[in-house]
PyMOL Python script that loads the backbone (N, CA, C, O; Angstrom):
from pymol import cmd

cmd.read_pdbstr("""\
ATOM      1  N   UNK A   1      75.624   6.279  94.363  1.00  0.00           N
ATOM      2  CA  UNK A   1      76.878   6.858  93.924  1.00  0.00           C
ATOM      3  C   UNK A   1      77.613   7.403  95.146  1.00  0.00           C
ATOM      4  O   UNK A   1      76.956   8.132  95.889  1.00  0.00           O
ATOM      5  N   UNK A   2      78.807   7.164  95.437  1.00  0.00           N
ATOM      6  CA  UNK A   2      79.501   7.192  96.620  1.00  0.00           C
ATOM      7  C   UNK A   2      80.508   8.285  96.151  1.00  0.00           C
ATOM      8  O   UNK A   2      81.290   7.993  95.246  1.00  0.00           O
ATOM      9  N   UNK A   3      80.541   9.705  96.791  1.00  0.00           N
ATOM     10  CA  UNK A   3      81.808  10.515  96.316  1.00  0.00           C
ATOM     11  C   UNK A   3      83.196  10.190  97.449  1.00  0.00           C
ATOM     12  O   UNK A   3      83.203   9.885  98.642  1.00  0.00           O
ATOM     13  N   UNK A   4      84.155  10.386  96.589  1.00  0.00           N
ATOM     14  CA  UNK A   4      85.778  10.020  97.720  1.00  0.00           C
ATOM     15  C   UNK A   4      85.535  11.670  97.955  1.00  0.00           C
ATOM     16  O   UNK A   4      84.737  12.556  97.649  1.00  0.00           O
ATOM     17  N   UNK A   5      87.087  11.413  98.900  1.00  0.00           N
ATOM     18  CA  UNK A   5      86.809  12.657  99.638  1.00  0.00           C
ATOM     19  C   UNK A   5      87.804  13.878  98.874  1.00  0.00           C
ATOM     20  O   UNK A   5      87.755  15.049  99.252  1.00  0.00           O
ATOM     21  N   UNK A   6      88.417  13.563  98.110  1.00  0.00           N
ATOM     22  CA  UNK A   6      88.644  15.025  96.969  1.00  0.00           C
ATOM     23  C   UNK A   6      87.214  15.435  96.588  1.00  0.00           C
ATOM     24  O   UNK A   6      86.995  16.639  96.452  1.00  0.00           O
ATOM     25  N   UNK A   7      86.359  14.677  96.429  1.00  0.00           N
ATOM     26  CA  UNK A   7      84.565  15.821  96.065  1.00  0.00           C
ATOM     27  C   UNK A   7      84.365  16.289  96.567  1.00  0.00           C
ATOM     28  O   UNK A   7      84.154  17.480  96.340  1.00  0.00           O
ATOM     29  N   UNK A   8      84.208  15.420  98.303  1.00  0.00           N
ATOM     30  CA  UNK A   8      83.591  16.140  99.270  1.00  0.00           C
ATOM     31  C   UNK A   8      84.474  17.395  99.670  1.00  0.00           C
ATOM     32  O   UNK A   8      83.955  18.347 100.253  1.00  0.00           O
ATOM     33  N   UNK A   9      85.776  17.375  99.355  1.00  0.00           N
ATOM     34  CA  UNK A   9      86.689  18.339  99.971  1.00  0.00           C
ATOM     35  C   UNK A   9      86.155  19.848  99.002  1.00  0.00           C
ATOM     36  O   UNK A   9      85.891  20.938  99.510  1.00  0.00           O
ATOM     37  N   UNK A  10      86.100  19.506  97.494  1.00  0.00           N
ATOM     38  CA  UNK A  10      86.182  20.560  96.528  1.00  0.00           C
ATOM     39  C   UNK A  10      84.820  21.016  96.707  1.00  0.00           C
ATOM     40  O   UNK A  10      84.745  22.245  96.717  1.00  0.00           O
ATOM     41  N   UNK A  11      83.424  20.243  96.890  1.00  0.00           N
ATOM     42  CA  UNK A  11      82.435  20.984  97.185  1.00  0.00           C
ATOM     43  C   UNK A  11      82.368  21.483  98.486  1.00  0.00           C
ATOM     44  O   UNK A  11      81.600  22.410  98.747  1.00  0.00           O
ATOM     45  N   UNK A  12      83.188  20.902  99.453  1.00  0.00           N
ATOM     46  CA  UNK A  12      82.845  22.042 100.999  1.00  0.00           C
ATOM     47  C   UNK A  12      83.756  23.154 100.457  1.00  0.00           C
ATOM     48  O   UNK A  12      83.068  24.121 100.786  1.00  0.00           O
ATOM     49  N   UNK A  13      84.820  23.672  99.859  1.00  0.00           N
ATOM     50  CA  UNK A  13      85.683  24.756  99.499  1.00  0.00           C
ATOM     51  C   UNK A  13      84.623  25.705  98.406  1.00  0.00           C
ATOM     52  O   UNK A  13      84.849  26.909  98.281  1.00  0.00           O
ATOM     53  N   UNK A  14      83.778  25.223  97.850  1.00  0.00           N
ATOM     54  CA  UNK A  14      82.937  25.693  96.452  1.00  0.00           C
ATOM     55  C   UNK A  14      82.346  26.056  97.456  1.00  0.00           C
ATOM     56  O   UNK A  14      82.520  27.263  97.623  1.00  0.00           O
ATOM     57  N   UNK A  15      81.426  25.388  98.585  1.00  0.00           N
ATOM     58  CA  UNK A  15      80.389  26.151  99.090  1.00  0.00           C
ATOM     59  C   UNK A  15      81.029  27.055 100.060  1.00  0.00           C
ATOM     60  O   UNK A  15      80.132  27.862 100.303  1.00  0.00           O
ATOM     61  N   UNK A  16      81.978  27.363 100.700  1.00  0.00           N
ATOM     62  CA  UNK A  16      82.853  28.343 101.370  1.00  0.00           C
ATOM     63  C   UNK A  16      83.251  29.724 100.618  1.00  0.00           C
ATOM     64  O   UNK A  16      83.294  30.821 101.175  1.00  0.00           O
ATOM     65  N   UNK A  17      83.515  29.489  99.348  1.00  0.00           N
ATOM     66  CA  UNK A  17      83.897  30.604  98.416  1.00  0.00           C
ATOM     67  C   UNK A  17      81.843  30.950  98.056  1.00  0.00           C
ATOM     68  O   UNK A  17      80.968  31.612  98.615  1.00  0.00           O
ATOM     69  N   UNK A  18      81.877  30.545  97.509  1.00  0.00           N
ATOM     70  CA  UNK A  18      80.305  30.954  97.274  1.00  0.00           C
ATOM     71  C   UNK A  18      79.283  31.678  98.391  1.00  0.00           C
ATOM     72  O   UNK A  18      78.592  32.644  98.070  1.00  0.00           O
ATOM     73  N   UNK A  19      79.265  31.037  99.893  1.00  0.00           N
ATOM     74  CA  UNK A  19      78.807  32.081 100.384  1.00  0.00           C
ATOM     75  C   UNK A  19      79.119  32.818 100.868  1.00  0.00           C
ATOM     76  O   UNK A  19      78.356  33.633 101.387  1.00  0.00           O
ATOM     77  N   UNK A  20      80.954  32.909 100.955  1.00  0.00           N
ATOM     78  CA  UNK A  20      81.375  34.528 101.677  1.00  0.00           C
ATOM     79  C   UNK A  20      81.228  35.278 100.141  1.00  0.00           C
ATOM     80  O   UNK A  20      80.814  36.435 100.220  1.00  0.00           O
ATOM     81  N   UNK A  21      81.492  34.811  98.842  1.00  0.00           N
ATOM     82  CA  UNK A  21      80.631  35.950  97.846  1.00  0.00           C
ATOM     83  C   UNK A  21      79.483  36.515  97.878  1.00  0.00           C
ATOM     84  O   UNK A  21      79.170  37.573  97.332  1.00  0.00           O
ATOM     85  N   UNK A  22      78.670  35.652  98.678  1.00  0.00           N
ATOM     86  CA  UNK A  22      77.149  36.472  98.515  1.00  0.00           C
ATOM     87  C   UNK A  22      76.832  37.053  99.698  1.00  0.00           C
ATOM     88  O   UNK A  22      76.001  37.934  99.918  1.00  0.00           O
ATOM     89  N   UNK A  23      77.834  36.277 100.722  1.00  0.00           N
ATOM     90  CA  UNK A  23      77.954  37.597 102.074  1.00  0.00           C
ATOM     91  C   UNK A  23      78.634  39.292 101.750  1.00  0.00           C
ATOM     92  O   UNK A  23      78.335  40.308 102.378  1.00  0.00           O
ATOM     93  N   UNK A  24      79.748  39.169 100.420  1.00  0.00           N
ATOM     94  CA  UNK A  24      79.860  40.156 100.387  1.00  0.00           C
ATOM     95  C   UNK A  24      79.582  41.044  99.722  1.00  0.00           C
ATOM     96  O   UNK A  24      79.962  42.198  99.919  1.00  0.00           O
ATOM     97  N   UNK A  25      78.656  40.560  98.545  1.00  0.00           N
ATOM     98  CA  UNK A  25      77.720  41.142  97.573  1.00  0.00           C
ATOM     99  C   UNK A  25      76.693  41.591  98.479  1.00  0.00           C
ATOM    100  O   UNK A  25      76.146  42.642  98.148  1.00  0.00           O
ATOM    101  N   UNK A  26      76.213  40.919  99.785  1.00  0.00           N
ATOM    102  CA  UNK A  26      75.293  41.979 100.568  1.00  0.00           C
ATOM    103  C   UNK A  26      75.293  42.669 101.706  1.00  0.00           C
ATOM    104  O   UNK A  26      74.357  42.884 102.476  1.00  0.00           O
ATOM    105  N   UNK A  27      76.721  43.096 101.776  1.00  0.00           N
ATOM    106  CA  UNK A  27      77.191  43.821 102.606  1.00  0.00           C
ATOM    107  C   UNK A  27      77.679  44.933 101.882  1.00  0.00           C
ATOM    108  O   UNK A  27      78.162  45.901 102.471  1.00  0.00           O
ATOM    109  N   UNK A  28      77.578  44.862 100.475  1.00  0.00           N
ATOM    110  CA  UNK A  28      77.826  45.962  99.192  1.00  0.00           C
ATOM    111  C   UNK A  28      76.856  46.715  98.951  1.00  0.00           C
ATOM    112  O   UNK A  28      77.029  47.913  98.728  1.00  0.00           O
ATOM    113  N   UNK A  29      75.554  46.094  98.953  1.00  0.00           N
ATOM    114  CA  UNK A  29      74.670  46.587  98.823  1.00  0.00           C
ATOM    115  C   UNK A  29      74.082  47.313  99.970  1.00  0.00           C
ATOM    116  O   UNK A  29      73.609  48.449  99.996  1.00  0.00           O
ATOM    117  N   UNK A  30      74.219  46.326 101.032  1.00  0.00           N
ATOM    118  CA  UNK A  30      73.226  46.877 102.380  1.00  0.00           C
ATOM    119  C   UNK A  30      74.177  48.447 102.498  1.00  0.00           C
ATOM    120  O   UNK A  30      73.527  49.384 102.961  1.00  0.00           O
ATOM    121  N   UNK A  31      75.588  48.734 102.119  1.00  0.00           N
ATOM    122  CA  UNK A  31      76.364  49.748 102.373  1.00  0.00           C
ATOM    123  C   UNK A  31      75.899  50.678 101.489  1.00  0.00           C
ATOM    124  O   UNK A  31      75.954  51.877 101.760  1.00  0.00           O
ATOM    125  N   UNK A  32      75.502  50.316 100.583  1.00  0.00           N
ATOM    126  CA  UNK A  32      74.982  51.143  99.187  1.00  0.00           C
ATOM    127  C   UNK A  32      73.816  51.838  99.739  1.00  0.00           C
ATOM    128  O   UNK A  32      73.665  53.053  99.611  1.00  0.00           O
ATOM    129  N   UNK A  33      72.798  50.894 100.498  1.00  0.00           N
ATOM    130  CA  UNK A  33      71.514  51.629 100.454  1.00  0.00           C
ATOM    131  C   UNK A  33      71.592  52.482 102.344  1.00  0.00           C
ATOM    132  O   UNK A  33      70.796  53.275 102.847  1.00  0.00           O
ATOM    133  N   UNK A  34      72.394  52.104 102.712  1.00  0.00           N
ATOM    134  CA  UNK A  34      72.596  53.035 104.034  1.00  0.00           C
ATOM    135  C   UNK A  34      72.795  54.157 103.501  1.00  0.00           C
ATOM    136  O   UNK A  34      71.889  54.988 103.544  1.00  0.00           O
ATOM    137  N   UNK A  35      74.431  54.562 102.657  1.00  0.00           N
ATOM    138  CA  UNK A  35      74.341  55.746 102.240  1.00  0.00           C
ATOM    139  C   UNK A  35      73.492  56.725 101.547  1.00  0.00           C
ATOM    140  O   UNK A  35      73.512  57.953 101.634  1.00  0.00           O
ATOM    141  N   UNK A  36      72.458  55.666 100.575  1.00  0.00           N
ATOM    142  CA  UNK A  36      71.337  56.565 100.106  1.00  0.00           C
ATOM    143  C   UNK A  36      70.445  57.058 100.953  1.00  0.00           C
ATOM    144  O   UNK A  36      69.677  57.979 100.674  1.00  0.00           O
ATOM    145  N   UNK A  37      70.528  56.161 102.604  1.00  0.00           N
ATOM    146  CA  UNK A  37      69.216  56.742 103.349  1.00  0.00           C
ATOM    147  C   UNK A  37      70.213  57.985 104.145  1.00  0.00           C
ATOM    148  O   UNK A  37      69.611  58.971 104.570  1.00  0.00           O
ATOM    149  N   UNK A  38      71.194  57.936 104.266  1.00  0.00           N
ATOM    150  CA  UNK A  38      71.887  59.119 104.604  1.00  0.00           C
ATOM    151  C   UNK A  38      71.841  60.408 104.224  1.00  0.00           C
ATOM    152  O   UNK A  38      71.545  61.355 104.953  1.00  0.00           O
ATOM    153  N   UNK A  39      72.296  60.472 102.444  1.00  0.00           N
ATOM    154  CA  UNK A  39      71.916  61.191 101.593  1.00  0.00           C
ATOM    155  C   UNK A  39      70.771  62.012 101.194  1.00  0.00           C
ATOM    156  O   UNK A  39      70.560  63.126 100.715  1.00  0.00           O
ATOM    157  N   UNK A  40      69.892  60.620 101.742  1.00  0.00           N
ATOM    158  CA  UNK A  40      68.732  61.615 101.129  1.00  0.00           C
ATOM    159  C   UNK A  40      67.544  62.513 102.570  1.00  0.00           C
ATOM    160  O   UNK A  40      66.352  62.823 102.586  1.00  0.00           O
ATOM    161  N   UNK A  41      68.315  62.598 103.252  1.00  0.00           N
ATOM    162  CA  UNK A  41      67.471  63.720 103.905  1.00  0.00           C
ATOM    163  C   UNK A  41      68.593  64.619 104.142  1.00  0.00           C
ATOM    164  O   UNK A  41      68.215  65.201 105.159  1.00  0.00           O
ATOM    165  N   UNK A  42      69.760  65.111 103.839  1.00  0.00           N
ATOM    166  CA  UNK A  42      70.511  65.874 103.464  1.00  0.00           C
ATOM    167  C   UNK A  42      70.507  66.233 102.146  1.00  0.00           C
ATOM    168  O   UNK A  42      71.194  67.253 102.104  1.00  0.00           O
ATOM    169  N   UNK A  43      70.126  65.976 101.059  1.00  0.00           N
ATOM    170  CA  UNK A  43      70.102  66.273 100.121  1.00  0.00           C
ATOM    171  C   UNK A  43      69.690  67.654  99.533  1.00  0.00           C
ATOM    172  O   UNK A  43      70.187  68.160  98.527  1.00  0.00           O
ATOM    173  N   UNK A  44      68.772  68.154 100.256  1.00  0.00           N
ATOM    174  CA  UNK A  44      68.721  69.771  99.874  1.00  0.00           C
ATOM    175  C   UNK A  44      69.863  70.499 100.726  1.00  0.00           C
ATOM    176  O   UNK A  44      70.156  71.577 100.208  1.00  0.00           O
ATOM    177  N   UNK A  45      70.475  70.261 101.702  1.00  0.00           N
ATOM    178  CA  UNK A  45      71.597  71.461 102.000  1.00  0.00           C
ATOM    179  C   UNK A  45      72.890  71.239 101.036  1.00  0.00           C
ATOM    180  O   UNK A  45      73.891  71.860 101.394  1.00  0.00           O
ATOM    181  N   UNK A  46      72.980  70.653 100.173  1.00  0.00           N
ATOM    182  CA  UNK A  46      73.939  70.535  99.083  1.00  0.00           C
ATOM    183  C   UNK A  46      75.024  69.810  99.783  1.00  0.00           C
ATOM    184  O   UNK A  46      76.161  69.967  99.338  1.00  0.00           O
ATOM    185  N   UNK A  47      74.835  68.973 100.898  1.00  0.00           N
ATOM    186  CA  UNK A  47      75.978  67.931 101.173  1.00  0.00           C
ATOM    187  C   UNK A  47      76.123  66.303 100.854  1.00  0.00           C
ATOM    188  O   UNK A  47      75.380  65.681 101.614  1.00  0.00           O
ATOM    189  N   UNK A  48      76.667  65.659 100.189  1.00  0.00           N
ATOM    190  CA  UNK A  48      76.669  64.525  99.948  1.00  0.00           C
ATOM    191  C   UNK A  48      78.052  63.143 101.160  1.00  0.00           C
ATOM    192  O   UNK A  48      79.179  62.683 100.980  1.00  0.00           O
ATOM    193  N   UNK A  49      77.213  63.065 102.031  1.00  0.00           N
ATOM    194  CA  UNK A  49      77.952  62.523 102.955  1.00  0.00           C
ATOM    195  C   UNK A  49      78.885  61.167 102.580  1.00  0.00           C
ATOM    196  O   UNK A  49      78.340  60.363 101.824  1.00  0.00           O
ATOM    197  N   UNK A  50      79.794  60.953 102.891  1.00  0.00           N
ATOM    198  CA  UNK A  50      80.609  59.344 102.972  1.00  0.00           C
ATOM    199  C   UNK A  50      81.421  59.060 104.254  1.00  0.00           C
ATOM    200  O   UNK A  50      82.281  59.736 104.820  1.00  0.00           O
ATOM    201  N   UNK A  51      80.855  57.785 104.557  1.00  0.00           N
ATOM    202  CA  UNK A  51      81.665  57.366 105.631  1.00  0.00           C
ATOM    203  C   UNK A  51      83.279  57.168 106.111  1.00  0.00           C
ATOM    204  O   UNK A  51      83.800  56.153 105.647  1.00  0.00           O
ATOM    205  N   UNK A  52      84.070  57.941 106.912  1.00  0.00           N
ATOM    206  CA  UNK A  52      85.130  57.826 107.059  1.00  0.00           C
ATOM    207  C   UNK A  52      85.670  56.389 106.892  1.00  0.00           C
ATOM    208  O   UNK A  52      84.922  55.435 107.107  1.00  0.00           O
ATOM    209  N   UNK A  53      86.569  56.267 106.626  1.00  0.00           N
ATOM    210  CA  UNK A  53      87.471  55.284 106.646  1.00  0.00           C
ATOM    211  C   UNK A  53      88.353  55.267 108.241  1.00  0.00           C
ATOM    212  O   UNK A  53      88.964  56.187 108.786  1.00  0.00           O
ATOM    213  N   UNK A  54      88.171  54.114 108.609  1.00  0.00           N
ATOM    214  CA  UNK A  54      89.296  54.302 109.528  1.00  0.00           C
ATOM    215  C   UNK A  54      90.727  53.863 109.865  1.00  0.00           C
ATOM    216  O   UNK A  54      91.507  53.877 110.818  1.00  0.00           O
ATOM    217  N   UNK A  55      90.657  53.426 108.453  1.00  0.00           N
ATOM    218  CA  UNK A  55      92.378  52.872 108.238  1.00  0.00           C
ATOM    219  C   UNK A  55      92.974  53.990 107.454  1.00  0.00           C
ATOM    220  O   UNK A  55      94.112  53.820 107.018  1.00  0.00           O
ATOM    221  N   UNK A  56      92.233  55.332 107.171  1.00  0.00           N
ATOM    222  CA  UNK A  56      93.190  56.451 106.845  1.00  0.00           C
ATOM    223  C   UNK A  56      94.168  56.817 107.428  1.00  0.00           C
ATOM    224  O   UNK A  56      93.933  56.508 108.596  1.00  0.00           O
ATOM    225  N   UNK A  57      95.404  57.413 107.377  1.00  0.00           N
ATOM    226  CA  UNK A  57      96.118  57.886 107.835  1.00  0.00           C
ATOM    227  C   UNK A  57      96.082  59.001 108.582  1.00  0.00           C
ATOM    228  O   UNK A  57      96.631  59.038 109.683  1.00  0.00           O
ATOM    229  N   UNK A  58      95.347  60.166 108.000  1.00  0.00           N
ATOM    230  CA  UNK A  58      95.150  61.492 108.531  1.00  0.00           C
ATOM    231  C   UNK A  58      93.977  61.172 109.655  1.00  0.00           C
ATOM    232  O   UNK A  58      93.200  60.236 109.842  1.00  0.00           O
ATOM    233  N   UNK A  59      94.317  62.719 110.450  1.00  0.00           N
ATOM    234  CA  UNK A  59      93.713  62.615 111.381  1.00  0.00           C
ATOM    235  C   UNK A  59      92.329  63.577 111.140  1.00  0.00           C
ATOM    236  O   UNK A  59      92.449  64.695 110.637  1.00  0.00           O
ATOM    237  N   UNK A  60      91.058  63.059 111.531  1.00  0.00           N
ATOM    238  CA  UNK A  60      89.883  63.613 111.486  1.00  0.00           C
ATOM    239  C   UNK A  60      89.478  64.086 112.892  1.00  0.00           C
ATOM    240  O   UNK A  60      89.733  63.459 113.921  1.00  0.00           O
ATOM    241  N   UNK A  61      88.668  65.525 112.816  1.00  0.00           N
ATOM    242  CA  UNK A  61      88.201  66.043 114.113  1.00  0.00           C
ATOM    243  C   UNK A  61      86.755  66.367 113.643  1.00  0.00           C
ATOM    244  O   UNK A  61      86.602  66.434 112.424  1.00  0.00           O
ATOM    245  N   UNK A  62      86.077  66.498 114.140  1.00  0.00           N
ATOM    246  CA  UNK A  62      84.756  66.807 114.097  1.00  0.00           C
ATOM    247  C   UNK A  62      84.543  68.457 114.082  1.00  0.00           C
ATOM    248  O   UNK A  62      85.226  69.098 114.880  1.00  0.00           O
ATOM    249  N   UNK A  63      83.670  69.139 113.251  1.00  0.00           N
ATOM    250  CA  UNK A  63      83.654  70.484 113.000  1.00  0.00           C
ATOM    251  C   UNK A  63      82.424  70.497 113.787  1.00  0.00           C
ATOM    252  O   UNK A  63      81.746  71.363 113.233  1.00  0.00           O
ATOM    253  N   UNK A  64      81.905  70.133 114.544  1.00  0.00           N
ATOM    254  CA  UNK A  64      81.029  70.711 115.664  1.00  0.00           C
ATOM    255  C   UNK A  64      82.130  70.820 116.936  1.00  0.00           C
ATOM    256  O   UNK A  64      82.685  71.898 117.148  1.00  0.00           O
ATOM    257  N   UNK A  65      82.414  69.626 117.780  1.00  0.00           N
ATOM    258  CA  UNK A  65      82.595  69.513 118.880  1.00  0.00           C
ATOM    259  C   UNK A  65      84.044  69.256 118.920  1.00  0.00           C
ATOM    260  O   UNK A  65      84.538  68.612 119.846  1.00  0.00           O
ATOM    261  N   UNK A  66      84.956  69.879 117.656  1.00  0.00           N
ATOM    262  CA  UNK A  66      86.452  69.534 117.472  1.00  0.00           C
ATOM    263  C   UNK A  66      87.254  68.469 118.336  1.00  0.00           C
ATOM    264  O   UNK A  66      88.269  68.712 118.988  1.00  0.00           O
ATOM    265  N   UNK A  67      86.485  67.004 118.199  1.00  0.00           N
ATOM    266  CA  UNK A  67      86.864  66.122 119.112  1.00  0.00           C
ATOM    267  C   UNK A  67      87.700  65.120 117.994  1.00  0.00           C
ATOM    268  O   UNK A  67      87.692  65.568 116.848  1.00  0.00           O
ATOM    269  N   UNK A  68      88.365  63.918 118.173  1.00  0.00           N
ATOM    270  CA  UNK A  68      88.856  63.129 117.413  1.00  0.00           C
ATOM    271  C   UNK A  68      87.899  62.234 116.846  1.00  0.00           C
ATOM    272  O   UNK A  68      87.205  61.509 117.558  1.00  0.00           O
ATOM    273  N   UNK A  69      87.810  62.251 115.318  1.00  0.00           N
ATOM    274  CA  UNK A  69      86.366  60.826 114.912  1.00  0.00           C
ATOM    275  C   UNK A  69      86.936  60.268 114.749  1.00  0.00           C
ATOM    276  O   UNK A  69      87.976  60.348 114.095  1.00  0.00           O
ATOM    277  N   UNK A  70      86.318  59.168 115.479  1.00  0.00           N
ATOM    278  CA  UNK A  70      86.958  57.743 115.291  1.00  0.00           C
ATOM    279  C   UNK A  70      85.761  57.438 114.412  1.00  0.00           C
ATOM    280  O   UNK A  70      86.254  57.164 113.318  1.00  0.00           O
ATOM    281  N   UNK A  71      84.674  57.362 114.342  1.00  0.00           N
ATOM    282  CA  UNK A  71      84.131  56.854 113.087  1.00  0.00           C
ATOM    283  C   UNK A  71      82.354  57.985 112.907  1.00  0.00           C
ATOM    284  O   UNK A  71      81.471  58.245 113.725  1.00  0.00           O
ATOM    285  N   UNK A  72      82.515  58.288 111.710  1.00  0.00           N
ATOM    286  CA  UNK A  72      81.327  59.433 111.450  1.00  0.00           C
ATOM    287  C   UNK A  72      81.294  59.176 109.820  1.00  0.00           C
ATOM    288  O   UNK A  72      81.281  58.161 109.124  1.00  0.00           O
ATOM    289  N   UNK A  73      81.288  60.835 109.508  1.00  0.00           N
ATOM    290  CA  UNK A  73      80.635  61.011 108.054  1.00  0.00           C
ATOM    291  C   UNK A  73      81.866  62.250 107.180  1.00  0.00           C
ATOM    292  O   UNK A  73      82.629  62.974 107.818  1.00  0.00           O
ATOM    293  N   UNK A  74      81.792  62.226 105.893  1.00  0.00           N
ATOM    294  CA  UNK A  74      82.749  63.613 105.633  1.00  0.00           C
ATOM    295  C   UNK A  74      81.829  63.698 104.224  1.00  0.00           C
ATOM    296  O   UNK A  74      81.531  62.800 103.437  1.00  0.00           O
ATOM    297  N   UNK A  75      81.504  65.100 104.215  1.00  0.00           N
ATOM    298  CA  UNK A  75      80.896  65.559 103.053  1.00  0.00           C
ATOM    299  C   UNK A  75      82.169  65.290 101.736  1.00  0.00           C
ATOM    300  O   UNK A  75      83.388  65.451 101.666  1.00  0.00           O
ATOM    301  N   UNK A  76      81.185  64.847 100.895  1.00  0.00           N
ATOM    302  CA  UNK A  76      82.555  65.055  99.278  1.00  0.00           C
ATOM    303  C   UNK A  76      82.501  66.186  98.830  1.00  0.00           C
ATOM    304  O   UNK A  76      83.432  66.450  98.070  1.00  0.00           O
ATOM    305  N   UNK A  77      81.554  67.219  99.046  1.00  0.00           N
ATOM    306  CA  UNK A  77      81.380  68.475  98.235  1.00  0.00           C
ATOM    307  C   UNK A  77      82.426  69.842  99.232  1.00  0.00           C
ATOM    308  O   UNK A  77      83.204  70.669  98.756  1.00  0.00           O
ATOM    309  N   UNK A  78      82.056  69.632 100.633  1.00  0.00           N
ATOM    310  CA  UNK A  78      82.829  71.104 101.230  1.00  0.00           C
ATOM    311  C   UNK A  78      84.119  69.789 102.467  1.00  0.00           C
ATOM    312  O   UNK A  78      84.863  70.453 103.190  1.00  0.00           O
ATOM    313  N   UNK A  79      84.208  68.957 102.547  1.00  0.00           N
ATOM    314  CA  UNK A  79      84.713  68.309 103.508  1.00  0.00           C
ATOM    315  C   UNK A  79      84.441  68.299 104.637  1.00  0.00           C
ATOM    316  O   UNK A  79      85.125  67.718 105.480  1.00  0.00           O
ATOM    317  N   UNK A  80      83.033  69.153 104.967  1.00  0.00           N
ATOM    318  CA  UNK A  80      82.879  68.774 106.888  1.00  0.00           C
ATOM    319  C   UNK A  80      82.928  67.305 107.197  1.00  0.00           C
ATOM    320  O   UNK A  80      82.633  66.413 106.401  1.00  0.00           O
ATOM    321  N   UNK A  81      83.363  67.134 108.538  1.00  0.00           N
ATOM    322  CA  UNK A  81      83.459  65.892 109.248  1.00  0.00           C
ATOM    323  C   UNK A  81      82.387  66.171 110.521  1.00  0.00           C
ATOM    324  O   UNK A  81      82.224  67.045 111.372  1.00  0.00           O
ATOM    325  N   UNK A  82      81.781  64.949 110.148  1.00  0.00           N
ATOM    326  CA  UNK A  82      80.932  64.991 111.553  1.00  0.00           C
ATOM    327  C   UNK A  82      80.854  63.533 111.898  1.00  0.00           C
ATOM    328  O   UNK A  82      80.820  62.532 111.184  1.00  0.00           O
ATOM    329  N   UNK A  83      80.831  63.749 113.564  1.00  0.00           N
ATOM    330  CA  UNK A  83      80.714  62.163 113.991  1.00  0.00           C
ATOM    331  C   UNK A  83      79.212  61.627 114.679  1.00  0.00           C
ATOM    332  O   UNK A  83      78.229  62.274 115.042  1.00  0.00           O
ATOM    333  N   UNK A  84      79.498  60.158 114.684  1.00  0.00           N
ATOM    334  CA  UNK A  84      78.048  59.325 114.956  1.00  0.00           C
ATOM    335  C   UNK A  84      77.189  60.146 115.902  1.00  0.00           C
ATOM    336  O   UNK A  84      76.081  59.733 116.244  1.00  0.00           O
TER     337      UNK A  84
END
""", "prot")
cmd.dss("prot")
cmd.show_as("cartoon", "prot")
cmd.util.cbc("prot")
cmd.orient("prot")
């Protein structure tokens, strides 16, 4: 059985969509379980950390070393910012 090349075209596009989905289903997850290993040895000082964004607008400083973060952590419960 010989496929023309509209098959071959629609299955190389099927397999292109299919594995940047499961590239990004595990880059969802692998993000998922970073933050839990984050979380959980902070977890008794009552802070629940999340990673800055860095396409926010506002500007973030670090509450130790009041420097500019370019990329760290910000509690959801009191808002400290701390960087890498």
């Amino acid at each position: 059985m010989e496929m023309d090349v509209y098959d071959e075209l629609l299955a190389a596009v099927l397999f292109v969509v299919f594995t940047m989905f499961m590239l990004w289903v595990f880059r969802k997850l692998w993000a998922v379980r970073k933050r839990k290993t984050i979380n959980d040895t902070s977890s008794k000082s009552g802070h629940y950390w999340s990673p800055i964004e860095q396409n926010e607008q506002q500007h973030n400083y670090c509450s130790g070393c009041k420097q500019h973060v370019v990329s760290g952590y910000e509690c959801d419960n009191c808002l400290l910012k701390v960087d890498n």
